[in-house]
C-alpha positions in Angstrom: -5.3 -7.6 39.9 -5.4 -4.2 39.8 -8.0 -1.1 39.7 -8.4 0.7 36.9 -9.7 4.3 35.8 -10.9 4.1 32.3 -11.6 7.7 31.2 -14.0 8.3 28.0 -14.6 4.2 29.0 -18.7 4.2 27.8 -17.3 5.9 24.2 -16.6 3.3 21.3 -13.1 2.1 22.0 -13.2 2.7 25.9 -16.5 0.5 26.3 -14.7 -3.0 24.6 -11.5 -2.4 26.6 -13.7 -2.1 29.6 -14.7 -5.3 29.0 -11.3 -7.1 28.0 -10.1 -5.3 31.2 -12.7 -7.0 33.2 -11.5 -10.3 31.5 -8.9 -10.0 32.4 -9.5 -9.9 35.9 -8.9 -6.0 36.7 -11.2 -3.7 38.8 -12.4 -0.9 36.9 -13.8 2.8 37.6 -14.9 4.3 34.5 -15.5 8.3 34.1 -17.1 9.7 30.8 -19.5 13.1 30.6 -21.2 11.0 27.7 -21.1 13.5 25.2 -20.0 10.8 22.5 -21.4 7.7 23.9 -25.0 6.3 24.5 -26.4 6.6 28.2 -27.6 2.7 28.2 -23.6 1.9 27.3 -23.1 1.0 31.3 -26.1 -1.2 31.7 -25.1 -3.2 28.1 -21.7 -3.8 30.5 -22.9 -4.9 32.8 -25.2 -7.5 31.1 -22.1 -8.6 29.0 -19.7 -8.7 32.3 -22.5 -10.0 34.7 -20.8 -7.7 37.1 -22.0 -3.9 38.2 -20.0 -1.1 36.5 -18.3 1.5 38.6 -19.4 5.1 36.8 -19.0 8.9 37.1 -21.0 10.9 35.1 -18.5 13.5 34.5 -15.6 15.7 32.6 -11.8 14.8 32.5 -11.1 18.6 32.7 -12.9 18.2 36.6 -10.1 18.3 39.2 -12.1 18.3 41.8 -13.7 15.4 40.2 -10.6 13.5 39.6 -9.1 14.0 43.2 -12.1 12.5 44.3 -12.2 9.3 42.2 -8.2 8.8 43.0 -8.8 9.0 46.7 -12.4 7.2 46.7 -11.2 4.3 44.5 -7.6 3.5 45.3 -6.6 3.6 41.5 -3.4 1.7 40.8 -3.5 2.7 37.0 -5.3 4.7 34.0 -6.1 4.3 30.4 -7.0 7.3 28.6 -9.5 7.7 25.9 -11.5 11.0 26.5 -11.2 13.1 24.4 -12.9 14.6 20.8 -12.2 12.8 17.8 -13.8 14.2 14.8 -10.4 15.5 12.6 -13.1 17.8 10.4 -14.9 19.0 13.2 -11.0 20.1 15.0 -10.5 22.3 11.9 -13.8 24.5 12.6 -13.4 23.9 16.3 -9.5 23.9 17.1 -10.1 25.6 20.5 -12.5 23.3 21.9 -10.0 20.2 20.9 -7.3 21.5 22.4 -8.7 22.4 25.4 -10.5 19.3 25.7 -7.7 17.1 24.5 -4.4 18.9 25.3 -6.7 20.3 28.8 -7.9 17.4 29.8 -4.7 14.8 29.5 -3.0 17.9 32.0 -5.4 18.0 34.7 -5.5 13.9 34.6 -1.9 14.5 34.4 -1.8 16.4 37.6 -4.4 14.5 39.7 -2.1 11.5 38.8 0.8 13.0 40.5 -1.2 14.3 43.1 -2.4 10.8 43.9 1.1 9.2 43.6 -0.3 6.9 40.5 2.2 7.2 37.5 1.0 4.4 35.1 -1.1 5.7 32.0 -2.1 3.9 29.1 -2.5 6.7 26.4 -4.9 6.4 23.5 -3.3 8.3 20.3 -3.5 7.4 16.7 -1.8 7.3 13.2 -2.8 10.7 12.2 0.6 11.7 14.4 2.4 10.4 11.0 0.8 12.9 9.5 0.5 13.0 5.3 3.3 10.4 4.3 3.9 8.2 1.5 5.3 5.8 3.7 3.1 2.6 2.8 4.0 0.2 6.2 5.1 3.0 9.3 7.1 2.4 11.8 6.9 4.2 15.4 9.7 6.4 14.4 8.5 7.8 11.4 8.6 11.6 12.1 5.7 12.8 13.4 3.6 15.5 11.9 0.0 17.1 12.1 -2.8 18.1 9.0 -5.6 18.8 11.8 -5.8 20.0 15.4 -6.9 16.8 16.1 -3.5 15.4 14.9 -1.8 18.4 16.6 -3.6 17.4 19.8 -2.7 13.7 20.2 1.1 14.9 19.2 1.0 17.4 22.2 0.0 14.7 24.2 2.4 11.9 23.3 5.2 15.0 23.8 4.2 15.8 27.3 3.9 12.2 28.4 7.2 11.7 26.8 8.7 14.6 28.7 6.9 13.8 32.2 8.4 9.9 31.9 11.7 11.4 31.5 11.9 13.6 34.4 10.7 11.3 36.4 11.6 7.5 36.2 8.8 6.5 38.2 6.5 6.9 35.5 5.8 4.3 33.4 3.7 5.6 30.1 2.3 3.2 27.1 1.3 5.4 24.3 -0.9 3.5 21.6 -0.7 5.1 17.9 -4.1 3.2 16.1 -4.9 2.5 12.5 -8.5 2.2 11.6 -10.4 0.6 14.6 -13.9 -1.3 13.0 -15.9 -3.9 13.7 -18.4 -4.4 17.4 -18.4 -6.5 20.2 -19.3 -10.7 19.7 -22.3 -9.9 21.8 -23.5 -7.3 19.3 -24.6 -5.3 22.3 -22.0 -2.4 21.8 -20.8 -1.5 18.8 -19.8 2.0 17.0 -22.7 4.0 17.2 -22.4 8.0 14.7 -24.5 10.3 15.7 -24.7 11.5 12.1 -23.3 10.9 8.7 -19.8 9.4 9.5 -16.8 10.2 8.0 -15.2 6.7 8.6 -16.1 3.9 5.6 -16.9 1.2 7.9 -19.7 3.1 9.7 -20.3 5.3 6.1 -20.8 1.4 5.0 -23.4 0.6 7.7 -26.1 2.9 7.4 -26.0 2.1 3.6 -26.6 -1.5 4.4 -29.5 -0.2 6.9 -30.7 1.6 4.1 -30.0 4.9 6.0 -27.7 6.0 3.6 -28.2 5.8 0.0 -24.8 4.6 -1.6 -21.2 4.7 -1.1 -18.9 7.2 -2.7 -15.5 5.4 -3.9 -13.0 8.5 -4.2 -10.7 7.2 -6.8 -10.1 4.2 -8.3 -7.0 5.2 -10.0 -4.2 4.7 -7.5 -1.1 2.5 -7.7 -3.1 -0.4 -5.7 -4.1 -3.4 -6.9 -7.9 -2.5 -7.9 -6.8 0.9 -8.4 -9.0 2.2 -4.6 -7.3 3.3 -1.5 -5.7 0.6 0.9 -6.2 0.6 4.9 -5.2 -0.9 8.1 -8.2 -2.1 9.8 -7.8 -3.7 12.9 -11.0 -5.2 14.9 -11.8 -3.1 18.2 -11.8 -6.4 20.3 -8.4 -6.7 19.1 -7.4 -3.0 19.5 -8.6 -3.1 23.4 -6.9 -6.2 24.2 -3.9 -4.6 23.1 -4.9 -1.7 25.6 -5.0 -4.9 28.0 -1.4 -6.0 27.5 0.2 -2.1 27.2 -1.3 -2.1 30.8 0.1 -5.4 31.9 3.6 -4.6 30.5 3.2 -1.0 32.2 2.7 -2.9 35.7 5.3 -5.6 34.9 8.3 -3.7 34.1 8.0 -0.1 34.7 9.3 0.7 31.0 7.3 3.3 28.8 6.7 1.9 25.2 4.6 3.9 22.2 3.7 1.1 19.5 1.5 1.2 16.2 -1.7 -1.0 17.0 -2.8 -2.4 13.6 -2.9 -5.8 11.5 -0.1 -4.8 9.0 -2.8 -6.0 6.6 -3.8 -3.1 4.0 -7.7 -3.8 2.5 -8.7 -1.8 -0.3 -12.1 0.5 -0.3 -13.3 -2.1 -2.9 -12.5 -4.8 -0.4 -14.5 -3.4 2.4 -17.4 -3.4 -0.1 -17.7 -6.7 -1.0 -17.2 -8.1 2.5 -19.4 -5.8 4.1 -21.5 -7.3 1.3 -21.5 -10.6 2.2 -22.0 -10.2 5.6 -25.8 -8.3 5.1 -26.3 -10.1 2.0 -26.9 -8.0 -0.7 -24.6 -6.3 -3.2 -23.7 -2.6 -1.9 -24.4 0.3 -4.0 -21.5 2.3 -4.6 -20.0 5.1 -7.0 -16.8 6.1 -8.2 -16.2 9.5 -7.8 -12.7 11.8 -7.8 -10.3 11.7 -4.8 -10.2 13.5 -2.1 -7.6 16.2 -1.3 -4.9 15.1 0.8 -5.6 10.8 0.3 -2.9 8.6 -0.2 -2.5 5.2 -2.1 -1.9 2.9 0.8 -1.6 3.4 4.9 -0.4 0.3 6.9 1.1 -0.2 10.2 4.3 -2.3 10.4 3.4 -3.8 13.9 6.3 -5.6 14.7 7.1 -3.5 17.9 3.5 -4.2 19.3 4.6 -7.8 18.9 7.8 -8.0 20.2 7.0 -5.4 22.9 3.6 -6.7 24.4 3.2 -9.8 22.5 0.6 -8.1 20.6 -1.2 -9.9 17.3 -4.3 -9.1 15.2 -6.5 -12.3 15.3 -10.0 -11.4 13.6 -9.8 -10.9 9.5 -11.6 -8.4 7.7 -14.4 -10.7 7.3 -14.9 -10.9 11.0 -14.7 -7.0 11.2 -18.0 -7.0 9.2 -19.5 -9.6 10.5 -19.5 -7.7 14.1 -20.2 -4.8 12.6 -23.9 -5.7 10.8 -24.4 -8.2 13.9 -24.5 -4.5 16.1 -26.3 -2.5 13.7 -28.8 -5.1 12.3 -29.9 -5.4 15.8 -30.2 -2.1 16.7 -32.5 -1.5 14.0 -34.5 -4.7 15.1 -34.8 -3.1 18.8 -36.4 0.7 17.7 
């Protein structure tokens, strides 16, 4: 249908919407410098695809680079995930983010216009919401930043915002995520932390590998129904098919759209527990211990946009999140 440059595509996110892109019949080129994803992620593609994956080694800040791709591959459209990601490391590193997130979404920026291709799929996030009390957000919640991180995918959505309005010919699909979990069905990519991860799902994990020794709860006093923080997790099979149909609706009808990408489900830390539980089998050890600075009760996406926009709807339950997840890890413990 059409060919596709999937920046940051061998990373977490990038690598399952590779492959809903590929099922969904598209052509794609993907370019990552592999400073957050494994070096075997391309050959794990291409088993699960059964088709040869198109890759640069390389960095999205590369002009040079990106000229060449455009006028190699006759690109008709991009999805953009590079970028850094770690909201504690952006507040020792702030320089490095921006450069590297702000930086890098310019120069693609420019090589797009350049190349005469003006269809990007945007990767952001709901830390643009900032610190709210707002229990279900909606995409025109005022946005805010705690991090550089947060500042980063702000400046972003701005400048895409601003480029789409000087120039009609741009069409722009910005996608704000909630908490993206869970592996591929063929457990052979998954969400793979270098070190001890900040996220509870993959925090959960390595406790269930036995890499970790327990779980810290932080708080069990909030106004929630077991008293722990509540969530929106939405599966990363899910998450990069929506990626799938912000492309598609791009293509279709020209229009720029920036929707929240979650189930509108909230799950409690307590919930994540026990379901992680049951899908390694044994009970979890965990602790209660005091908040955190800065946590709120309950975060949920109100995805009603996503829906009525791209016909976009969560279909794997928290269950299946875990499932995936300890299907991934499980294995790659049984392969060292």
């Amino acid at each position: 249908m059409a060919r596709i440059l999937l920046t940051g595509g061998a990373g977490y996110i990038g690598s399952h919407t590779y492959l809903g892109l590929v099922e969904a019949g598209h052509e794609v080129v993907i370019l990552d410098n592999f400073t957050n994803a494994r070096d075997d992620v391309p050959e794990r593609l291409e088993r699960i695809s059964g088709r040869p994956a198109t890759v640069y080694r390389g960095d999205v800040l590369d002009r040079a680079l990106l000229d060449r791709i455009f006028a190699d591959q006759a690109i008709d459209g991009v999805v953009h995930f590079a970028a850094l990601k770690a909201v504690g490391e952006s507040v020792q590193k702030p320089l490095d983010y921006i450069h590297t997130n702000v930086g890098g979404l310019l120069t693609l920026l420019a090589a797009m216009e350049a190349a005469g291709v003006r269809c990007i799929v945007f990767s952001s996030s709901a830390t643009v919401y900032g610190d709210t009390d707002i229990q279900r957000i909606p995409e025109d919640h005022p946005r805010s930043h705690t991090s550089p991180y947060g500042y980063t995918k702000i400046t972003g959505e701005t400048a895409l915002e601003q480029v789409a309005a000087a120039d009609a010919r741009w069409a722009v699909g910005i996608l704000r995520y909630f908490n993206p979990v869970g592996a591929h069905r063929s457990a052979l990519i998954g969400e793979d932390p270098g070190d001890i991860p900040n996220n509870l799902m993959p925090y959960i994990a390595k406790v269930a590998t036995g890499e970790l020794r327990r779980i810290n709860v932080f708080g069990d006093d909030y106004n929630t129904p077991d008293g722990t923080g509540v969530r929106d997790y939405i599966h990363v099979e899910d998450l990069a098919h929506g990626h799938v149909l912000s492309l598609n609706a791009l293509m279709e009808t020209g229009e720029s759209h920036a929707v929240n990408l979650g189930t509108g489900i909230g799950s409690s830390v307590l919930d994540v527990i026990r379901a992680y539980s049951a899908a390694c089998g044994r009970d979890l050890p965990y602790r209660i211990v005091a908040r955190r600075q800065g946590d709120v009760s309950s975060v949920t996406a109100l995805p009603d946009k996503a829906r009525a926009v791209l016909g976009f709807e969560a279909q794997k339950t928290l269950d299946d999140m875990c499932r995936s997840s300890w299907a991934w890890v499980s294995g790659q413990i049984a392969n060292r």
